[in-house]
Jmol script that loads the backbone (N, CA, C; Angstrom):
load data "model"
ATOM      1  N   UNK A   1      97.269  78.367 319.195  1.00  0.00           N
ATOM      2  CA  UNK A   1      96.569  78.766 320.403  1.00  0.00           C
ATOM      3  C   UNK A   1      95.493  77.751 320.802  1.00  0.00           C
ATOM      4  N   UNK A   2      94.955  76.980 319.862  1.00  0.00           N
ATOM      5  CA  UNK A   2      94.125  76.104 320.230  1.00  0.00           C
ATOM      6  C   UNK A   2      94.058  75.075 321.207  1.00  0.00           C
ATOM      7  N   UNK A   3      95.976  74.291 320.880  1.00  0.00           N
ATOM      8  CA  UNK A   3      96.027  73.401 321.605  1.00  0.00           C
ATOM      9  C   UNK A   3      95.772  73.579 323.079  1.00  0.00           C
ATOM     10  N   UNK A   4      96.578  74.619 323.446  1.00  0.00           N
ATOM     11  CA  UNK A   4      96.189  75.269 324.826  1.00  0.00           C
ATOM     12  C   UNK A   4      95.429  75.623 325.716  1.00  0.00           C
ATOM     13  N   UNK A   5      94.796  76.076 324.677  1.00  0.00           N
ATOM     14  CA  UNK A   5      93.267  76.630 324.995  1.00  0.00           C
ATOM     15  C   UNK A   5      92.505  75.791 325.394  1.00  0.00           C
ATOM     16  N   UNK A   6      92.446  74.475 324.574  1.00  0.00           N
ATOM     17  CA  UNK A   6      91.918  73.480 325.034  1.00  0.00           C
ATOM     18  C   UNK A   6      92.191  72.582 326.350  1.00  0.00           C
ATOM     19  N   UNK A   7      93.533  72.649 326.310  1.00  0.00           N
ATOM     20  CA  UNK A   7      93.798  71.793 327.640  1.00  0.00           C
ATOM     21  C   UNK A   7      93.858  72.737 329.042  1.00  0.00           C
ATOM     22  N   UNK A   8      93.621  73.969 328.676  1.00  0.00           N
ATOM     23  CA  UNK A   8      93.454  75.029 329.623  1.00  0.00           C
ATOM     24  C   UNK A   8      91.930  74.486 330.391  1.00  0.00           C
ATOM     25  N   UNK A   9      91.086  74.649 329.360  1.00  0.00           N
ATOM     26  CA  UNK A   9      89.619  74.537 328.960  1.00  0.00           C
ATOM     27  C   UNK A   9      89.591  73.085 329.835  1.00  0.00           C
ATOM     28  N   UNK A  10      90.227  72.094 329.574  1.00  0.00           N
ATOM     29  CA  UNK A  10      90.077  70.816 330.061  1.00  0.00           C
ATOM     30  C   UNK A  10      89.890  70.600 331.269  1.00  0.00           C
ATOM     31  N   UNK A  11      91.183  71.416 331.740  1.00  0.00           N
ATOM     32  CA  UNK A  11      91.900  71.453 333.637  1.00  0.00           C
ATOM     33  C   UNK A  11      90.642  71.935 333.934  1.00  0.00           C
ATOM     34  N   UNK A  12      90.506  73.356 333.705  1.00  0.00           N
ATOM     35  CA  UNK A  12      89.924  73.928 334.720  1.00  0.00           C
ATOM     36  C   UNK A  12      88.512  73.165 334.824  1.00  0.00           C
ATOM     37  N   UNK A  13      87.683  72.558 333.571  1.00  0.00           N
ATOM     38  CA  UNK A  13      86.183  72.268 333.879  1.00  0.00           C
ATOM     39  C   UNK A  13      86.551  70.669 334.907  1.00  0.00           C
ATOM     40  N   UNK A  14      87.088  70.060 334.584  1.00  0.00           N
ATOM     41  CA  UNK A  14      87.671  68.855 335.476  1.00  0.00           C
ATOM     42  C   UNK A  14      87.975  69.271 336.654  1.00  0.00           C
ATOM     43  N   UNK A  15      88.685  70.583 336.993  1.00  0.00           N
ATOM     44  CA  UNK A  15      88.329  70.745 338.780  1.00  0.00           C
ATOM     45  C   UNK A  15      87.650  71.642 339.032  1.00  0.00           C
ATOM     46  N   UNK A  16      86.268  72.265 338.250  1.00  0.00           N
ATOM     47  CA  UNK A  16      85.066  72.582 339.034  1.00  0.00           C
ATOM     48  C   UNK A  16      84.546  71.050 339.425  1.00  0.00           C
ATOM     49  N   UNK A  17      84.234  70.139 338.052  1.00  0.00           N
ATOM     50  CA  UNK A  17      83.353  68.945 338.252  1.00  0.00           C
ATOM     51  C   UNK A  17      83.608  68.468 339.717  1.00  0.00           C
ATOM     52  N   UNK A  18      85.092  68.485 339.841  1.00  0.00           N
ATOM     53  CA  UNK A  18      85.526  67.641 341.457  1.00  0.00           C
ATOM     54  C   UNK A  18      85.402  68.554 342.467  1.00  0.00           C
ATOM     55  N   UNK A  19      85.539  69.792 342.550  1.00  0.00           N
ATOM     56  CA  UNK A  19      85.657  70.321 343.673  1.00  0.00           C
ATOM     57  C   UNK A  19      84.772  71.651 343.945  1.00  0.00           C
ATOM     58  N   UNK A  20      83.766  71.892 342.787  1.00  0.00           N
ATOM     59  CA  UNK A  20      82.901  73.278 342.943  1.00  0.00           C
ATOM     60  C   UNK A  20      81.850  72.980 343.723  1.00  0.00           C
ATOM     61  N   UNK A  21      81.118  71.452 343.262  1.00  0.00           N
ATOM     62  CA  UNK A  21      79.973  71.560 343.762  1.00  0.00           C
ATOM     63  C   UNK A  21      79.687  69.940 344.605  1.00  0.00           C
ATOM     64  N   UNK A  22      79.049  70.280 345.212  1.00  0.00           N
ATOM     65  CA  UNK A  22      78.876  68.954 346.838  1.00  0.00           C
ATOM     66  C   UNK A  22      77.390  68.457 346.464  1.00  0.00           C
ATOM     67  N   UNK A  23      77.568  67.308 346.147  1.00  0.00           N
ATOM     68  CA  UNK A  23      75.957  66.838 345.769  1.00  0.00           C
ATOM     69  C   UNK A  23      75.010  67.655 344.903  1.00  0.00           C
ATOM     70  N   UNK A  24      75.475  68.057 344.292  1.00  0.00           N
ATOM     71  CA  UNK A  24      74.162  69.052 343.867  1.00  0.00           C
ATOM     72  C   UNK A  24      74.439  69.743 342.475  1.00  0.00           C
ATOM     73  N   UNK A  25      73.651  70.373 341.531  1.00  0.00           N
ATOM     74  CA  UNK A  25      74.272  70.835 340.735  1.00  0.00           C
ATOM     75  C   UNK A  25      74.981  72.048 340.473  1.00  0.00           C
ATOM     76  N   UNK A  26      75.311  72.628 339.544  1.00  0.00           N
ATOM     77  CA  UNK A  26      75.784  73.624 339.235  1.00  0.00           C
ATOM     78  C   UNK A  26      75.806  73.994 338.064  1.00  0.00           C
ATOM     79  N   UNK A  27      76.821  75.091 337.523  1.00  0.00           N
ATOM     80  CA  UNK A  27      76.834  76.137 336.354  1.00  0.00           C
ATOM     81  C   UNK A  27      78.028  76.059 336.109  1.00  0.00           C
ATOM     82  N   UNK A  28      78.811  75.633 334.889  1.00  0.00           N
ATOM     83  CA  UNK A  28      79.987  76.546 334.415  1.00  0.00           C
ATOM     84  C   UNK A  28      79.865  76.876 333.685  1.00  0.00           C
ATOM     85  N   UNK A  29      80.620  77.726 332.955  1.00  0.00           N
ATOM     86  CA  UNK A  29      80.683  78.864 331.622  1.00  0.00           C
ATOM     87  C   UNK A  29      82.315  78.977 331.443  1.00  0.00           C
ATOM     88  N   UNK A  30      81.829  78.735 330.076  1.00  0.00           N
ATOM     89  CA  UNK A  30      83.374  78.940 329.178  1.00  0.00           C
ATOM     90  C   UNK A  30      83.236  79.856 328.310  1.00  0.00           C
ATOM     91  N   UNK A  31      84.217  80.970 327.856  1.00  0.00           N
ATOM     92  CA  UNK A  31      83.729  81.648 326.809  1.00  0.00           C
ATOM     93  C   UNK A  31      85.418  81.647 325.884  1.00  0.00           C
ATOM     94  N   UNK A  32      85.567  82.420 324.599  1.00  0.00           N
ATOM     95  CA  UNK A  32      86.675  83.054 324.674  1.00  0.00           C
ATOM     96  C   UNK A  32      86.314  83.981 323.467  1.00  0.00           C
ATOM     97  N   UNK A  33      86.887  85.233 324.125  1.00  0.00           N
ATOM     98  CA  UNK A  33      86.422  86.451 323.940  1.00  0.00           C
ATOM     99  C   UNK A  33      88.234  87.623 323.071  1.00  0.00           C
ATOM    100  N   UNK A  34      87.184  88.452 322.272  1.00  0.00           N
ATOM    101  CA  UNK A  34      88.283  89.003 321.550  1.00  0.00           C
ATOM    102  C   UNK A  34      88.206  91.002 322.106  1.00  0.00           C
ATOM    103  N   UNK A  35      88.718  91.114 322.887  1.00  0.00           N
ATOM    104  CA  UNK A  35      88.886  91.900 323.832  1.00  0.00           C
ATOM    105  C   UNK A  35      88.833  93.372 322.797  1.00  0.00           C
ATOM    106  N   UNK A  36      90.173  93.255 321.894  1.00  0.00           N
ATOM    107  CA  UNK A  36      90.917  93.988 321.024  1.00  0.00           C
ATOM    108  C   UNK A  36      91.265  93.249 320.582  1.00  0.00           C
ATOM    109  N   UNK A  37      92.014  93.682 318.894  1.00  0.00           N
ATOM    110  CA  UNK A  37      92.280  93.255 317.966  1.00  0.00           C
ATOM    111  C   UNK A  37      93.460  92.548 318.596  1.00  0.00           C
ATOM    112  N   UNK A  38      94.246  92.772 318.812  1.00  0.00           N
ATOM    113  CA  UNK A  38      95.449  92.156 319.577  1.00  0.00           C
ATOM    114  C   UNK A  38      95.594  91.314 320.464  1.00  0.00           C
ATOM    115  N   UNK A  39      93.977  90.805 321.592  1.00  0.00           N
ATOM    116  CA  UNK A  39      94.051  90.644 322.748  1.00  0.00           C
ATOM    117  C   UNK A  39      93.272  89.888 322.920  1.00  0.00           C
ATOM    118  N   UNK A  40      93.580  88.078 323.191  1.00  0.00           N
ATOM    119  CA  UNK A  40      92.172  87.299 323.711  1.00  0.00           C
ATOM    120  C   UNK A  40      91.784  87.147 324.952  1.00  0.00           C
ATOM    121  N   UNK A  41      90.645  86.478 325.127  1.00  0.00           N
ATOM    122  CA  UNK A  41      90.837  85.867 326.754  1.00  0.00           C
ATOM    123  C   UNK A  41      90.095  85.317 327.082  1.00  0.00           C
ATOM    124  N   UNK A  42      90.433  84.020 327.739  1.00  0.00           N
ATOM    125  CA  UNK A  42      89.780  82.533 327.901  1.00  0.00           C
ATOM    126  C   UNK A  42      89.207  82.700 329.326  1.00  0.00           C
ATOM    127  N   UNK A  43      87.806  82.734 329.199  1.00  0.00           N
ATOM    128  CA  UNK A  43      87.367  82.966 330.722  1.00  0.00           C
ATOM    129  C   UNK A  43      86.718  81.586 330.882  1.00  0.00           C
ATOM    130  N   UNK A  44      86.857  80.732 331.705  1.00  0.00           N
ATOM    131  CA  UNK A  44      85.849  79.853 332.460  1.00  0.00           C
ATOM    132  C   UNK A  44      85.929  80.190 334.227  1.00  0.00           C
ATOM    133  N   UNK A  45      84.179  80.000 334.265  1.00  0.00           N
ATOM    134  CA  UNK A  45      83.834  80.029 335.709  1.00  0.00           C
ATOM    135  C   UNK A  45      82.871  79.138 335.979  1.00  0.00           C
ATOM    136  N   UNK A  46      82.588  79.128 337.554  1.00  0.00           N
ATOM    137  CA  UNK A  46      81.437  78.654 337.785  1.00  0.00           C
ATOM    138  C   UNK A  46      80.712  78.755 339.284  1.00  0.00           C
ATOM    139  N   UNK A  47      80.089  78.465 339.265  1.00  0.00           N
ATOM    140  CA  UNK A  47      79.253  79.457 340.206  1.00  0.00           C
ATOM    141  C   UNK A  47      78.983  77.931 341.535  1.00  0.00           C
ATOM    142  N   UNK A  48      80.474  77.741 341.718  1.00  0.00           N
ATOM    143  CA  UNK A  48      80.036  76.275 343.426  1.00  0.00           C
ATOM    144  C   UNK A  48      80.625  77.162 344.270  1.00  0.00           C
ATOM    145  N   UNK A  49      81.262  76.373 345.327  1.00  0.00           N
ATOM    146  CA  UNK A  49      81.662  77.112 346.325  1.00  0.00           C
ATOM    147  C   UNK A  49      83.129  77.913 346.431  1.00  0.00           C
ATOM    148  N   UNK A  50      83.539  77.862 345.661  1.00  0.00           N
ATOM    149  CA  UNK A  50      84.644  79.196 345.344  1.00  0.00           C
ATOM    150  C   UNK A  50      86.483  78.263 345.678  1.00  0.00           C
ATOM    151  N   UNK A  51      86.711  78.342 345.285  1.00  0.00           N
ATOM    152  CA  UNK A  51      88.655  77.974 345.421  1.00  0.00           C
ATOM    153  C   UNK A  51      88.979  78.703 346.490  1.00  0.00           C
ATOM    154  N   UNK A  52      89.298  78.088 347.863  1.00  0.00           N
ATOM    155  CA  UNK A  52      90.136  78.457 349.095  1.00  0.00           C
ATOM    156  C   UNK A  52      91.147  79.808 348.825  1.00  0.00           C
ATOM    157  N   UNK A  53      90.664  80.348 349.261  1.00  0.00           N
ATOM    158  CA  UNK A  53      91.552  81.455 349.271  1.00  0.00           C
ATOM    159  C   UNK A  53      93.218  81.429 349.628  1.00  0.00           C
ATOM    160  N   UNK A  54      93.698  80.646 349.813  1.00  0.00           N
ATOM    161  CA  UNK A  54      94.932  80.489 350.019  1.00  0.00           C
ATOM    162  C   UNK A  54      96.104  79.556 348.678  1.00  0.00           C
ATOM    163  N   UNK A  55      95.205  79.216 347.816  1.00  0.00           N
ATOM    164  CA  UNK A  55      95.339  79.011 346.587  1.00  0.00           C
ATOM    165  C   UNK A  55      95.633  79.622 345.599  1.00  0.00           C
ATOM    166  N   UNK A  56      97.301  79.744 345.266  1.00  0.00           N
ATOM    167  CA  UNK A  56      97.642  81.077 343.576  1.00  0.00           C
ATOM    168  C   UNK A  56      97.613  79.912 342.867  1.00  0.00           C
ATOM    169  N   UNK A  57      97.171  80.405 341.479  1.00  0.00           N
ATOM    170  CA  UNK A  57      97.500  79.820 340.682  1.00  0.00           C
ATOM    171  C   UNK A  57      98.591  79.551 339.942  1.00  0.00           C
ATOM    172  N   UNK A  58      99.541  80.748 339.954  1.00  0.00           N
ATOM    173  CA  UNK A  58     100.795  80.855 339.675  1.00  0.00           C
ATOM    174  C   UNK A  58     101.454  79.780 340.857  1.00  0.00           C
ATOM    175  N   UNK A  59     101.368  79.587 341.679  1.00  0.00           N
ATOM    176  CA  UNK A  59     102.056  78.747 342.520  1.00  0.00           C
ATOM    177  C   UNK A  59     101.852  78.092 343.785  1.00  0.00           C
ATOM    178  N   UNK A  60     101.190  76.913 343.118  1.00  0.00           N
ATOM    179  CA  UNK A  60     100.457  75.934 343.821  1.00  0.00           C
ATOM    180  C   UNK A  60     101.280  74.405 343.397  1.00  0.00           C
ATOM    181  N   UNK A  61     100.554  73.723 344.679  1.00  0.00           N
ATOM    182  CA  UNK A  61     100.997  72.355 344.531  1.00  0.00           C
ATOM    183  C   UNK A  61     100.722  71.480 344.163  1.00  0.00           C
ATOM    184  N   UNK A  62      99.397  71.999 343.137  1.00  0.00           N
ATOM    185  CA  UNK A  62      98.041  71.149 342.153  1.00  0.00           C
ATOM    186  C   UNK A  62      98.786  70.894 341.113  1.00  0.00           C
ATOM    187  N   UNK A  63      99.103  69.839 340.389  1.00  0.00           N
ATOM    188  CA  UNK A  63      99.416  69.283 339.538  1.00  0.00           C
ATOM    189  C   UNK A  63      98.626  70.289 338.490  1.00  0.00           C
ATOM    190  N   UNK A  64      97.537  69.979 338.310  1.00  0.00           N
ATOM    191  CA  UNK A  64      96.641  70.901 337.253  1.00  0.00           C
ATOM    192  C   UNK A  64      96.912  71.964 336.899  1.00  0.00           C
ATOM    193  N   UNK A  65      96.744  73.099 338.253  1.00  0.00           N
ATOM    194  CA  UNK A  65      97.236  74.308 338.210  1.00  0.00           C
ATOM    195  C   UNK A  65      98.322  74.739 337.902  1.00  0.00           C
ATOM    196  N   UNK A  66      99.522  73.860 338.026  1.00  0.00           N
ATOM    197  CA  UNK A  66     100.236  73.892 337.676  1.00  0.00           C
ATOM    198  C   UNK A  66     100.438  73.825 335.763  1.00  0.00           C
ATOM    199  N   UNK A  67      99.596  72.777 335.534  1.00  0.00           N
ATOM    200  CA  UNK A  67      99.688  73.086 334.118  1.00  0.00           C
ATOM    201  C   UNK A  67      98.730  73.772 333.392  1.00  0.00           C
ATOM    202  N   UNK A  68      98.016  74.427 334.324  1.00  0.00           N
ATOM    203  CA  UNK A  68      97.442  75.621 333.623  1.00  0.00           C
ATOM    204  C   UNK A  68      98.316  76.433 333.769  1.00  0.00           C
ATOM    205  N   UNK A  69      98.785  77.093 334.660  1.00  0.00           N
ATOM    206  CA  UNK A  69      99.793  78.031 334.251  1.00  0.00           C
ATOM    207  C   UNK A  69     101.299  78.356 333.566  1.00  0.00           C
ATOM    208  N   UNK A  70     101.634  76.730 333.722  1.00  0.00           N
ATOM    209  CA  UNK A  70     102.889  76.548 332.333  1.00  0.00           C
ATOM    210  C   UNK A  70     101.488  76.911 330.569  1.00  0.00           C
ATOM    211  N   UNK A  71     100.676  76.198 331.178  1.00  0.00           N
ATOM    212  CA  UNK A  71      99.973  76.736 329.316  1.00  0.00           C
ATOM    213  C   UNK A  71      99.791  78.542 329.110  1.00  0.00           C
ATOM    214  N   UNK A  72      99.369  78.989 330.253  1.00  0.00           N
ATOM    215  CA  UNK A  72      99.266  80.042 329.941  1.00  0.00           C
ATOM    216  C   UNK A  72     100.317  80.642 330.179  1.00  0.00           C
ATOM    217  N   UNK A  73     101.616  80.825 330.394  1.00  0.00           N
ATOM    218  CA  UNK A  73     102.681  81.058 329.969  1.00  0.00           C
ATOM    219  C   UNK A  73     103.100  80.729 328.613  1.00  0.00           C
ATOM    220  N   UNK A  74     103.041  79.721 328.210  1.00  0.00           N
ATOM    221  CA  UNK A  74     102.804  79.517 326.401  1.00  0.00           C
ATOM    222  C   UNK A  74     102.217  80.134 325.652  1.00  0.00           C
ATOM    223  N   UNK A  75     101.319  80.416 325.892  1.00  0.00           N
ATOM    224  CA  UNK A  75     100.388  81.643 324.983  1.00  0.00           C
ATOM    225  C   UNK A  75     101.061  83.043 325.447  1.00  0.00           C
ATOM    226  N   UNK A  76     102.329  82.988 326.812  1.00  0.00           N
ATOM    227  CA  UNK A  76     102.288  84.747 326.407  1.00  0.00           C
ATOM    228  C   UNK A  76     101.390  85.521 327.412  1.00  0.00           C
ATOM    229  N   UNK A  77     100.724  84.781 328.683  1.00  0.00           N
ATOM    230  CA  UNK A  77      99.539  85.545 328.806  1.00  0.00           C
ATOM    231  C   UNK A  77      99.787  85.665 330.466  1.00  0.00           C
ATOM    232  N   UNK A  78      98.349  86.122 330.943  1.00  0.00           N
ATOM    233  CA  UNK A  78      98.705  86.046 332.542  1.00  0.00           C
ATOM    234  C   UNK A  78      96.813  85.882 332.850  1.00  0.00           C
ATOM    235  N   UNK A  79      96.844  85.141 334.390  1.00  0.00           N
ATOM    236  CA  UNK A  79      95.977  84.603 334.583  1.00  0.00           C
ATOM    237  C   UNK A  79      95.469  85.836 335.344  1.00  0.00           C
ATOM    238  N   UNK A  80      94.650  85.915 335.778  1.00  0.00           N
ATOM    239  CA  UNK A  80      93.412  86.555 337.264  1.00  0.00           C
ATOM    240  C   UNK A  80      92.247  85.381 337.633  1.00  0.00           C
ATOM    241  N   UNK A  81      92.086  85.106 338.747  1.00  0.00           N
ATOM    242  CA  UNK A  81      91.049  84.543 339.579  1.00  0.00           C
ATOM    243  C   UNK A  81      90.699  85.408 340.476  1.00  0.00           C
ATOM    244  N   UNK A  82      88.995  85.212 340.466  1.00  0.00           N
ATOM    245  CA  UNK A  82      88.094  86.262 341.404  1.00  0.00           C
ATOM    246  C   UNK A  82      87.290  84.933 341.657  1.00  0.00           C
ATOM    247  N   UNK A  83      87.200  84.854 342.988  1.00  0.00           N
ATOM    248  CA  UNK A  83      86.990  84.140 343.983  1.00  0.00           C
ATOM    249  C   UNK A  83      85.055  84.495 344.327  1.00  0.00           C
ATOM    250  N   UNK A  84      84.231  85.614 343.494  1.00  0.00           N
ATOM    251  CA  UNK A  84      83.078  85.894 344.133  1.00  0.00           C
ATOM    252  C   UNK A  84      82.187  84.806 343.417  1.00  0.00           C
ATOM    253  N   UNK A  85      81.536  84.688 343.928  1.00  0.00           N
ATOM    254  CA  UNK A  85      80.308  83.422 343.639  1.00  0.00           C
ATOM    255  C   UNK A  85      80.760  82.103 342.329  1.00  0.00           C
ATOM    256  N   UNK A  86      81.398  81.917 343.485  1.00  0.00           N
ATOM    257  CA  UNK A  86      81.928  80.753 342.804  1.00  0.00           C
ATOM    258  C   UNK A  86      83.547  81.119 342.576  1.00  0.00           C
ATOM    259  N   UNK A  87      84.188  80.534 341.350  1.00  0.00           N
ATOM    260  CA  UNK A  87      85.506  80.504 340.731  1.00  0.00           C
ATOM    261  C   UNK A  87      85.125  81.060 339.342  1.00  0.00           C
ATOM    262  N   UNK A  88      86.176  81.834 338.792  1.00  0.00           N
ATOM    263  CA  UNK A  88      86.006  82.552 337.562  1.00  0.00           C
ATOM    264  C   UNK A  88      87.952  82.459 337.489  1.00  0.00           C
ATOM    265  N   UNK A  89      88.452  82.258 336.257  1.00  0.00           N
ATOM    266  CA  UNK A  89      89.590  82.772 335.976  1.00  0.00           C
ATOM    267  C   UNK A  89      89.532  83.222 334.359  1.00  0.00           C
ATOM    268  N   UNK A  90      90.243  84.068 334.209  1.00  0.00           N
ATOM    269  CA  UNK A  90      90.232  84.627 333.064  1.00  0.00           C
ATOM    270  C   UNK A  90      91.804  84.942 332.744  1.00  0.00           C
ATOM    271  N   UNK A  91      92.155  84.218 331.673  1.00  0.00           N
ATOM    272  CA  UNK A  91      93.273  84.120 330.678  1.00  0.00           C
ATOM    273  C   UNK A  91      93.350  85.164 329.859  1.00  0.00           C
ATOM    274  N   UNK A  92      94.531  86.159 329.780  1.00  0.00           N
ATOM    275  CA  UNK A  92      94.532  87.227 328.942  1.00  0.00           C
ATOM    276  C   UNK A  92      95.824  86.980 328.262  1.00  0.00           C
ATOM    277  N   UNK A  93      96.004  86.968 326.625  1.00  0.00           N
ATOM    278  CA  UNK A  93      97.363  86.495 325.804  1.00  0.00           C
ATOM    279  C   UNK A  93      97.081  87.133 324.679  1.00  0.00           C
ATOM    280  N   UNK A  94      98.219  87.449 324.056  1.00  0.00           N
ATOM    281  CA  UNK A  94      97.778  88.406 322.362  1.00  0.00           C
ATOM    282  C   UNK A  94      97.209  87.194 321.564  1.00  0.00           C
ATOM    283  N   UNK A  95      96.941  87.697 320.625  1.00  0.00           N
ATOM    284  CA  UNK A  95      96.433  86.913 319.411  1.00  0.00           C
ATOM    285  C   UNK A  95      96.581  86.740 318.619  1.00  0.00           C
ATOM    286  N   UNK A  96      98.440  86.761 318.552  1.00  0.00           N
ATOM    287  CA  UNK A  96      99.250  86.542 317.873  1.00  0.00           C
ATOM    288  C   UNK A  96     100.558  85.766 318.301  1.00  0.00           C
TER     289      UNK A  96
END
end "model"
wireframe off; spacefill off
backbone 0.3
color backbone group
């Protein structure tokens, strides 16, 4: 699960850096969290100006996104993005 996790971890902080925030700084947060015994989930967010709403992650034409969601298909899991103050997605996959 690591490898993944990590290059999950990679994508996503590489396109806040480019595209969250406009001159100025910002916030991200990475966590990964053990829900239930059975159940992880890799949240990074950050608090710039939010991912265009016309953007799935499941199926987009971002190279990246794209391989975030072949990884998180590897783990087994399924994504959610909430679009409020800022970008947040959160990775949910067993832990096994």
């Amino acid at each position: 699960h690591a490898i993944p996790c990590g290059l999950i971890v990679n994508e996503l902080v590489s396109n806040s850096l480019k595209h969250a925030f406009r001159d100025q700084g910002g916030r991200i947060e990475v966590a990964l969290r053990r829900p239930s015994p059975d159940l992880l989930e890799l949240w990074v967010a950050d608090d710039g100006r939010g991912m265009p709403l016309g953007i799935d992650p499941g199926c987009t034409p971002s190279l990246g996104l794209q391989i975030v969601s072949s990884l998180t298909q590897q783990l087994r899991g399924k994504i959610e993005l909430t679009r409020e103050h800022g970008t947040q997605f959160r990775i949910r996959f067993p832990a096994t």
